[in-house]
C-alpha positions in Angstrom: 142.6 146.8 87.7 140.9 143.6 89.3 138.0 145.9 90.5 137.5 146.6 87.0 137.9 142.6 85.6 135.4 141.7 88.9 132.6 143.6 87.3 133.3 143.0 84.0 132.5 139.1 84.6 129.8 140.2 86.8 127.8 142.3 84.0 129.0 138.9 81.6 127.5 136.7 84.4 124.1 138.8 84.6 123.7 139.2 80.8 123.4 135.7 80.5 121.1 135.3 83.5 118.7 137.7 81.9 116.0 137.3 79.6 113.1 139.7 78.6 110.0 138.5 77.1 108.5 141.4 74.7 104.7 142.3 74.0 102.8 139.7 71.8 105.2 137.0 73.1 105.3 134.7 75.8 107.7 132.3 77.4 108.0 128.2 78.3 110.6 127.8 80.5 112.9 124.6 80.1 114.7 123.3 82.8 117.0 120.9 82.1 115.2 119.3 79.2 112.5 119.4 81.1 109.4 122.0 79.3 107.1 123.5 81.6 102.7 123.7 80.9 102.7 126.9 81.8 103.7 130.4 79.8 105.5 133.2 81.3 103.7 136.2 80.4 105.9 139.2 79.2 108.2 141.0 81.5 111.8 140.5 82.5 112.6 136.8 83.3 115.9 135.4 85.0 117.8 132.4 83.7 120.5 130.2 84.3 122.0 128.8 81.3 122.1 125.9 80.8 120.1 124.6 83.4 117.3 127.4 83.2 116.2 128.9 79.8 113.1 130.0 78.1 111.6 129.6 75.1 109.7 132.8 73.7 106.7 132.4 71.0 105.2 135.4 69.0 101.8 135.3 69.7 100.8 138.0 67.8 98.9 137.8 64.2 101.6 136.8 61.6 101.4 137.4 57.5 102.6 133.9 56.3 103.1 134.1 52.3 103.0 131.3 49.8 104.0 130.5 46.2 102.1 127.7 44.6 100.4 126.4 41.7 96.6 125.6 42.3 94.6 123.6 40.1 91.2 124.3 38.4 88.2 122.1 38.0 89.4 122.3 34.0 92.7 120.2 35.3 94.9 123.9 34.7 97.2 124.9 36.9 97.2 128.4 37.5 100.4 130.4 39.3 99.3 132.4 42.6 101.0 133.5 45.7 98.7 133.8 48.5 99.1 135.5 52.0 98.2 133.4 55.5 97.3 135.7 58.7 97.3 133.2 61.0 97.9 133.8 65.5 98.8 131.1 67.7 96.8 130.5 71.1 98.8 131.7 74.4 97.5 128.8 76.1 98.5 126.2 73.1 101.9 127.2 73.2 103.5 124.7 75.5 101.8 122.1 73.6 102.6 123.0 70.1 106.2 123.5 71.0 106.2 120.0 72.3 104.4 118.3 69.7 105.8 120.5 66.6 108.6 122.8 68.0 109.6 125.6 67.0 109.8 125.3 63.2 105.5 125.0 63.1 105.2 127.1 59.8 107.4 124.8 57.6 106.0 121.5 59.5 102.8 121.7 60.2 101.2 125.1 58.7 102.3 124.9 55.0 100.9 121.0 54.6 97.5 121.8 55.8 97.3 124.9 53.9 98.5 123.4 50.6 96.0 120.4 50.6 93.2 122.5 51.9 93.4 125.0 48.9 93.6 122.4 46.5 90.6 120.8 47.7 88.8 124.4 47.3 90.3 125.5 44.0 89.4 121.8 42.5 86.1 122.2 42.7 86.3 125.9 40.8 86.8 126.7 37.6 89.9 129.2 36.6 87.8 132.0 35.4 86.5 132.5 38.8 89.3 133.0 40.1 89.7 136.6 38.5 85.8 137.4 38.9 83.9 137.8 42.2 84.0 134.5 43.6 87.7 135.0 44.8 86.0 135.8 48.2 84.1 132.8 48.3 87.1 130.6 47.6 89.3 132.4 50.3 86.4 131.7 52.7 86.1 127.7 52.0 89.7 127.4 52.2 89.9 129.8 55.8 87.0 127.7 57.4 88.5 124.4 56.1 91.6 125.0 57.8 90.4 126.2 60.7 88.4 122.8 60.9 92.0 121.0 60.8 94.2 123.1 62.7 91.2 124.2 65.2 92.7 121.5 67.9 96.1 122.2 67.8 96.0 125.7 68.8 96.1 127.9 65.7 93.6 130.5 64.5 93.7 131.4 60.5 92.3 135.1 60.1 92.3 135.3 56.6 93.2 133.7 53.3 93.9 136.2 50.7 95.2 135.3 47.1 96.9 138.3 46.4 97.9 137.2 43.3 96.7 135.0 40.4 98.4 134.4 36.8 96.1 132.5 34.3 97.3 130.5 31.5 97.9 132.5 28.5 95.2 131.0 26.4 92.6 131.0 28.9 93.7 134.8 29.5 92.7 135.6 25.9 89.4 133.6 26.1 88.2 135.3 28.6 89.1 138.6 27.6 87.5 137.9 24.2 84.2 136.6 26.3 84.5 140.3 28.0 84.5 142.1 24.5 81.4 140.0 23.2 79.7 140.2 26.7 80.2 144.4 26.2 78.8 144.5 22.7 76.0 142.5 23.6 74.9 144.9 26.6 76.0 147.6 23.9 73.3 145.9 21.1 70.5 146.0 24.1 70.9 149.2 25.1 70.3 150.2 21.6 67.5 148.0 21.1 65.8 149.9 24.0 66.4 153.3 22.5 64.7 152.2 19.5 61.7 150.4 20.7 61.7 154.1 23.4 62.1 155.7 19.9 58.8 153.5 18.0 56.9 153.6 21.4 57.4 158.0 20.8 56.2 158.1 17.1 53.3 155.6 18.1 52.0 158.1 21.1 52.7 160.8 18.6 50.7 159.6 15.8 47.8 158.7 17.9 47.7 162.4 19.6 47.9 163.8 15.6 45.2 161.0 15.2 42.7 162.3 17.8 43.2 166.0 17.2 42.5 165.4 13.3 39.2 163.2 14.6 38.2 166.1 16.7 38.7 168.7 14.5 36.8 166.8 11.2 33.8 166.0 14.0 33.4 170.2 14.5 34.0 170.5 10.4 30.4 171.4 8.8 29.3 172.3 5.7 28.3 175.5 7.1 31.7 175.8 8.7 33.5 174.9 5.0 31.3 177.7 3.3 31.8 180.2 5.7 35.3 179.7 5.7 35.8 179.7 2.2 33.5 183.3 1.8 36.1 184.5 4.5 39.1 183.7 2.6 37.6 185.1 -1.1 36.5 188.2 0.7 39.9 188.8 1.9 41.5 187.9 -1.4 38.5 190.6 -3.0 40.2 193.1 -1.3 43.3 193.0 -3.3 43.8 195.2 -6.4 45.2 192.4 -8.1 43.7 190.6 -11.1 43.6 186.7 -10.0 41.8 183.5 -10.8 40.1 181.2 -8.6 39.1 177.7 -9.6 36.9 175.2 -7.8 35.1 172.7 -8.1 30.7 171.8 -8.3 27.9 173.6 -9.9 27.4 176.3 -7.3 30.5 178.5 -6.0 30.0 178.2 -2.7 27.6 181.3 -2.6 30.7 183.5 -4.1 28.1 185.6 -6.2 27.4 187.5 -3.4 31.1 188.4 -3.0 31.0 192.2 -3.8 34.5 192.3 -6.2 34.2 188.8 -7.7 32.9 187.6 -10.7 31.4 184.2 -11.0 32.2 181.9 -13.9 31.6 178.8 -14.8 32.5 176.2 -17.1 30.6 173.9 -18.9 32.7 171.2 -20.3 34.6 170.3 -17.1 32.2 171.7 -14.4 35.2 173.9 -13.1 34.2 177.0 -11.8 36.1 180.5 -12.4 36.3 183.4 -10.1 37.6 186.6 -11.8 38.4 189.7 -9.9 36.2 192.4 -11.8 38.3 194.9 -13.3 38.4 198.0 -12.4 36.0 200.5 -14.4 38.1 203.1 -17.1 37.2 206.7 -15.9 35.1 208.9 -17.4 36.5 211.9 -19.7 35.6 215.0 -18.4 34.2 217.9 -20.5 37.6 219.5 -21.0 39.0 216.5 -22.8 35.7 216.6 -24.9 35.9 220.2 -26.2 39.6 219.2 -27.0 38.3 216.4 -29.3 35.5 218.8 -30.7 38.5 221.2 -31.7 40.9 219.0 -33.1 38.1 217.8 -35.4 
């Protein structure tokens, strides 16, 4: 039984003489009050409570997130909550914790953030907070912090506003200044399909343009007659009756159609073509001696 109480204290006694310092942390050892300059790297560490004892620091990169109002150039305050990923130099870590402590977020990162992204967002208007300069905004306000914090030991990584709630006027407006902004890219895209469309019936008229120049330059007199003998001849070649009426004192040479008779009238100069008819046939001398006998 005291073999087993022994050991018991003994595991108690090394517990608390123990200390393990994990990956992306290290360690400032205290000794009596006294901080040490110098960081333990990870590992396992003994201590001696409470003369010995070490203080361990995340080192790695850490997602610090904010609520806030931010103000516009307009003088609006517009609801946001933004994210910090910020890492703290090994080598600064004795210092901070001597200068700040431990509590560093609450004391010294959150005041220097909050006055450096009002100084940004001041100088912007609220609209572009929701369009593409939200980039350019989380830049000024990374590299202006940087600037302040630089000395101290603290690297910002990236300022991201993850979220931004605009007034619910301004909301509207801009939406509305969406819609117009649509229509009017709508009404120029039509505008170019028109003049496209006037540009086509312009090319199109010249070519019918040019093709009726061409053809009236190769258009003789000759030509005309000879097409129009072409045309009667193959009309004369109907058994038909049919009437053809033009125009000027001599019908295009028509007389020498065979099948057509040539007509013309004096009061109005209008010429008439009539299809000759055709010729009644001849009775035959059976059809005569029926006559003779019937008489």
């Amino acid at each position: 039984m005291t073999r087993k109480i022994v050991f018991v204290l003994i595991a108690l006694a090394l517990s608390g003489c123990m200390s393990i310092i994990s990956q992306g942390e290290v360690g400032v050892r205290d000794t009596l009050g006294a901080q040490s300059k110098d960081i333990s790297l990870p590992g396992f560490k003994l201590i001696m409570w409470p003369i010995f004892d070490i203080t361990r620091v995340s080192v790695r990169t850490t997602n610090l997130k904010v609520r806030l109002s931010l103000p516009s150039k307009e003088g609006l305050t517009i609801a946001s909550e933004v994210s910090i990923l910020y890492r703290l130099k090994p080598k600064s870590v004795p210092q901070v914790l001597q200068d700040i402590g431990t509590g560093y977020e609450r004391r010294f990162l959150l005041p220097v953030f909050r006055s450096a992204v009002a100084d940004v967002t001041a100088q912007y208007a609220a609209k572009d907070m929701h369009s593409g300069k939200r980039s350019e905004i989380e830049d000024a306000v990374k590299k202006l912090m940087n600037t302040r914090i630089a000395s101290r030991g603290f690297v910002i990584e990236a300022v991201l506003l993850k979220s931004i709630r605009l007034p619910r006027g301004l909301s509207n407006s801009i939406e509305q200044r969406l819609r117009a902004e649509q229509r009017a890219q709508q009404m120029v895209y039509v505008l170019q399909q028109e003049r496209q469309e006037a540009e086509r019936k312009q090319i199109e008229a010249r070519g019918i343009r040019d093709a009726n120049l061409k053809l009236s330059q190769g258009l003789t007199a000759a030509v005309l007659r000879y097409k129009a003998i072409e045309a009667l001849r193959s009309l004369a070649r109907s058994q038909n009756a049919k009437v053809i009426i033009t125009s000027g004192d001599n019908p295009l040479g028509l007389s020498a159609v065979p099948g057509l008779q040539v007509g013309v009238r004096a009061g109005n100069k209008q010429q008439v073509l009539a299809a000759e008819k055709p010729k009644p046939v001849k009775a035959t001398s059976k059809s005569r001696v029926r006559r003779v006998r019937r008489k």
